[in-house]
C-alpha positions in Angstrom: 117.3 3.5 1.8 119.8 4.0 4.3 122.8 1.6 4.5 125.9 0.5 6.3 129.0 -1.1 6.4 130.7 -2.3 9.3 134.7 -3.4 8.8 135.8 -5.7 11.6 139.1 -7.8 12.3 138.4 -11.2 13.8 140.4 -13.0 16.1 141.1 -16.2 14.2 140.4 -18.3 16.8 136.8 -17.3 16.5 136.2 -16.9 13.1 133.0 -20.2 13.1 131.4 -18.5 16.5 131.7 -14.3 14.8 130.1 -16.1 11.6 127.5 -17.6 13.7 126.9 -14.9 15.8 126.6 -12.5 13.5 123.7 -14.1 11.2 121.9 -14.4 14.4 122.0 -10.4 15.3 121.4 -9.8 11.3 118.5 -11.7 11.1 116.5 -11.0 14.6 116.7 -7.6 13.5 115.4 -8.5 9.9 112.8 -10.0 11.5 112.4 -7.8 14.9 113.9 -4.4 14.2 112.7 -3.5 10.6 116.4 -4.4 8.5 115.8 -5.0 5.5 118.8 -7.4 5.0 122.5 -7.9 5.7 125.1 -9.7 3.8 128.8 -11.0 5.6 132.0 -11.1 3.7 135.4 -12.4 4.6 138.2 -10.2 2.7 141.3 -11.1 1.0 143.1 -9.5 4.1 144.5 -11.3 6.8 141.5 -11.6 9.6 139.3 -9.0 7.9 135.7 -9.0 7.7 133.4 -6.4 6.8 128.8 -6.5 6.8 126.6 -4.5 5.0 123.4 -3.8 6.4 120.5 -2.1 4.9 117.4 -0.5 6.5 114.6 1.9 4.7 116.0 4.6 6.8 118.6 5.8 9.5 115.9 5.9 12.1 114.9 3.0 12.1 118.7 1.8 12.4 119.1 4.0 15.5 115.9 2.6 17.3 116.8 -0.7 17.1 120.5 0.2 18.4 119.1 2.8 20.6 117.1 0.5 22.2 119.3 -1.9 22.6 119.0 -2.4 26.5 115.4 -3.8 25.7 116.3 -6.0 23.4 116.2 -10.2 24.3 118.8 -11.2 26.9 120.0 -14.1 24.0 120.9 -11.4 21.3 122.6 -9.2 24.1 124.9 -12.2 24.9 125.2 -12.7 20.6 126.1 -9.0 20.5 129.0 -9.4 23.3 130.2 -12.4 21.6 130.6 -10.4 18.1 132.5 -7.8 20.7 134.4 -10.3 22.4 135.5 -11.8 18.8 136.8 -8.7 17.4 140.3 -7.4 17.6 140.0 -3.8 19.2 143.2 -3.2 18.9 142.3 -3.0 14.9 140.4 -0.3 13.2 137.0 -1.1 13.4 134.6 1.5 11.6 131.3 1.8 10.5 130.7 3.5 6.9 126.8 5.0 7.1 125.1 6.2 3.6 121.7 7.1 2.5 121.0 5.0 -0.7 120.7 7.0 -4.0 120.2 4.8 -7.2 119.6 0.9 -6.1 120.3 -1.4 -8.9 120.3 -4.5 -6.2 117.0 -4.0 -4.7 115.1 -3.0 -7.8 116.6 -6.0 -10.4 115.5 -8.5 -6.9 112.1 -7.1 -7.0 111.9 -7.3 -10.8 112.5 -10.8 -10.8 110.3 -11.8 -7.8 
């Protein structure tokens, strides 16, 4: 399992359009690029968001982001729009891990 998290500050003005756009990126590549599922949060700080993606492994991450001039001309424009959205002047980092123990995934399969 290889996971990440990506912190991002959005511009309030485009809070409705980052949410938006970012569940459309999250879920073509769930259901294009191999993702296995992404989750968006909206912190207790002022403008902060942060996503957590996960994928069965870093490769297949990378293809889908190395690839990313093939990809649909819609989910380029979605992908300048979460750009366009964010605050660059902000820190805006990505967190990459390799899963060890997964508690989520294994009590969601239990129950299904």
């Amino acid at each position: 399992m290889f996971a990440v998290i990506y912190r991002r500050f959005v511009l309030p003005e485009c809070e409705q359009e980052y949410q938006q756009a970012w569940h459309k990126v999250a879920l073509y590549f769930k259901e294009h690029g191999g993702a296995i599922g992404s989750c968006l949060h909206k912190t207790d700080k002022k403008n902060e968001w942060v996503a957590y993606s996960r994928w069965p492994d870093q490769e297949t991450r990378e293809a889908c982001w190395i690839q990313e001039k093939g990809l649909p001309e819609d989910i380029k424009a979605v992908i300048q729009k979460l750009k366009d959205c964010t605050d660059l002047t902000k820190p805006h980092e990505e967190i990459c891990m390799n899963g060890i123990d997964d508690l989520l995934l294994k009590e969601t399969l239990e129950k299904n």
